[in-house]
N, C-alpha and C positions, 0 to 999 in steps of 0.2 A: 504493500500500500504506500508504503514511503519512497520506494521509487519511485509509482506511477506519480505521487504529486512532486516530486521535483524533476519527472519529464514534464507535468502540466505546465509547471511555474518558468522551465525553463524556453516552453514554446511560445506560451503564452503568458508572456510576464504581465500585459495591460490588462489582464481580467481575472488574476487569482492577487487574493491579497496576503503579504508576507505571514499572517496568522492562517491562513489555509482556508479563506471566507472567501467566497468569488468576491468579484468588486463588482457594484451596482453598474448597470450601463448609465452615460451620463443623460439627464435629459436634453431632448431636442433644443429647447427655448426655455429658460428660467432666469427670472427677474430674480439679481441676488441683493441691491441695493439701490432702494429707490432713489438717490442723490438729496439732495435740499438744494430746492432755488435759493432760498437766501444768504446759503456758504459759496452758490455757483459751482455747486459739486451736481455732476452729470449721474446718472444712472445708471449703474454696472448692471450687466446682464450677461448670460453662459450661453452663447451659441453651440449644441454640439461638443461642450467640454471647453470652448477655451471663450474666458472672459474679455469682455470690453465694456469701457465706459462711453455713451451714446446719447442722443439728446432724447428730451421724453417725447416732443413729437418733431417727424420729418415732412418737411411742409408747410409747415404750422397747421398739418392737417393727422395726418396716422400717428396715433399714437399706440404708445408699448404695451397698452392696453386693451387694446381695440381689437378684433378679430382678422385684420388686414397683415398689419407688420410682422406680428412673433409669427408668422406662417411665412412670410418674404425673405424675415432674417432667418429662420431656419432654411430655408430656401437656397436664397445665396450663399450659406455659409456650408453646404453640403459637398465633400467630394468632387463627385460625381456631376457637379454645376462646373468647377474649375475644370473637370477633364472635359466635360461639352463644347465647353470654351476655348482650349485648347486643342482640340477636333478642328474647328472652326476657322480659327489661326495655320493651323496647319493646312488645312483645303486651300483658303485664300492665298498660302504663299505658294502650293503648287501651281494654283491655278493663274499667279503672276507671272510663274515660273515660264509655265506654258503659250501664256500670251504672246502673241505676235506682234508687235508695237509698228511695225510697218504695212501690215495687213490692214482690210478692211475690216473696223469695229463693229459689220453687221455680216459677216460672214465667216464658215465653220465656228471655229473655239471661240471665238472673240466674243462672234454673237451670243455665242453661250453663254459666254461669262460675263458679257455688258447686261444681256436681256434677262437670264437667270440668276447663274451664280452668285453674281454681287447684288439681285434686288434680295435676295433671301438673307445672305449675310448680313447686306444694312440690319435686314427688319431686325434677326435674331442679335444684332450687337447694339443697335436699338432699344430691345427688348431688354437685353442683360443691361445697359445705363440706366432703363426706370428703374428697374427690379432695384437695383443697389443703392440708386439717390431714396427710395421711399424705405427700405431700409437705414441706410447710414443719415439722412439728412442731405442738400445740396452743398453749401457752404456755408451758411448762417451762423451755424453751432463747431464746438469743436468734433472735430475726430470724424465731419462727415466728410460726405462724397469727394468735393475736390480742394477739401485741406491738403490733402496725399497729394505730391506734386508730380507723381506718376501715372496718376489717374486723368491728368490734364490730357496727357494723352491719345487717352481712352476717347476723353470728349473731346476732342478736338478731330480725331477721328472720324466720328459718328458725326459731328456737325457737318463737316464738308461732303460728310457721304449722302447725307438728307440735302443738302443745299441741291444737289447736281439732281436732285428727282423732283425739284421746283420746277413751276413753266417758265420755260428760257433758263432752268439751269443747266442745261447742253449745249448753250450759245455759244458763239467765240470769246464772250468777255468771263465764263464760269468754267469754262471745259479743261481748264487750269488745276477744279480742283478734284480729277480724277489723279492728281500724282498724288494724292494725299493716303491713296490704295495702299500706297508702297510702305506705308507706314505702320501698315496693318500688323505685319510678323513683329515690330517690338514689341505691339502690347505682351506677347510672350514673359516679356519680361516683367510687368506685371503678374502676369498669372502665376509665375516661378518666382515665389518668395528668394529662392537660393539665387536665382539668376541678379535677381534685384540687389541682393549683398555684393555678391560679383562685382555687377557694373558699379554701386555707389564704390565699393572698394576700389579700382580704376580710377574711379573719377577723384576720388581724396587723394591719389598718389600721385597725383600729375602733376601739383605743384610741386612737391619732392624732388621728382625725377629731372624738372628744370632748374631745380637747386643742385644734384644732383651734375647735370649737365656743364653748369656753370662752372662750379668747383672742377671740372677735370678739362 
């Protein structure tokens, strides 16, 4: 018996607890600390097991109470939403990949991917920036949507991707902001917490490396 639980313990370290008691799954959405407006302490809450503090409503409309948000933030904070999303990013950079940039934009691939491919992507990267602004907040409050200076991205993205499905936004004076496509593969990095260390780590080294340069 005392092997099988230190094969359990050792396969499965995140759900036996070091006293031989499983450990409870964590809940989806739980409120663990309402905040106080009057300290201007925000409201912590457990998405899925890992905590954040949040504003109590995004919008000035969903709040943390209400039947809409703890189901959005559980939502976006699932898995299986980042690997969707990740799916997604991946298509679009094949499908840059494959583009013909000298071809015509309504014939084979092109077509495809002017008239399908990229109207689906908008909608579904679209979809994933409301999801996350009704979630986290937009700007307003701390810690929402595009306090994160990597998220500017995200929307900056998706605005140029909607501007160009406006009437006359395929003119000559808007058709400018199909290169904004190519920008689509960073959000990756976004999506990869680890990737996002990476790159900020790079980017703090670089004054170094001119110091660095200087001296030799």
């Amino acid at each position: 018996m005392l092997t099988f639980y230190v094969w359990v313990t050792e396969k499965y370290p995140d759900k036996v607890h070091p006293a031989g008691v499983p450990k409870k799954k964590p809940k989806v959405f739980e409120i663990i600390d309402r905040g106080s407006k009057l300290l201007g302490q925000q409201p912590t809450v457990s998405v899925r097991g890992k905590e954040f503090q949040i504003c109590e409503k995004s919008l000035f409309i969903f709040s943390l109470h209400g039947p809409i948000r703890p189901k959005v933030l559980a939502f976006v904070g699932w898995a299986w939403f980042d690997r969707f999303i990740l799916f997604l990013i991946a298509l679009n950079s094949i499908g840059l990949a494959v583009y013909e940039h000298r071809s015509d934009e309504n014939q084979g691939f092109n077509g495809f991917y002017n008239n399908v491919l990229d109207v689906w992507l908008t909608v579904l990267f679209t979809l994933e920036c409301i999801l996350k602004v009704i979630a986290w907040g937009f700007i307003w409050d701390k810690n929402s949507y595009l306090r994160d200076t990597w998220n500017w991205l995200d929307f900056v993205v998706v605005v140029t991707a909607l501007a160009t499905f406006l009437p006359g936004g395929m003119s000559e004076g808007l058709a400018f902001l199909r290169v904004f496509r190519a920008l689509r593969p960073l959000r990756s990095l976004n999506a990869v917490p680890q990737m996002k260390v990476l790159v900020n780590t790079v980017i703090s080294s670089i004054p170094r490396l001119g110091n660095v340069s200087a001296v030799s």
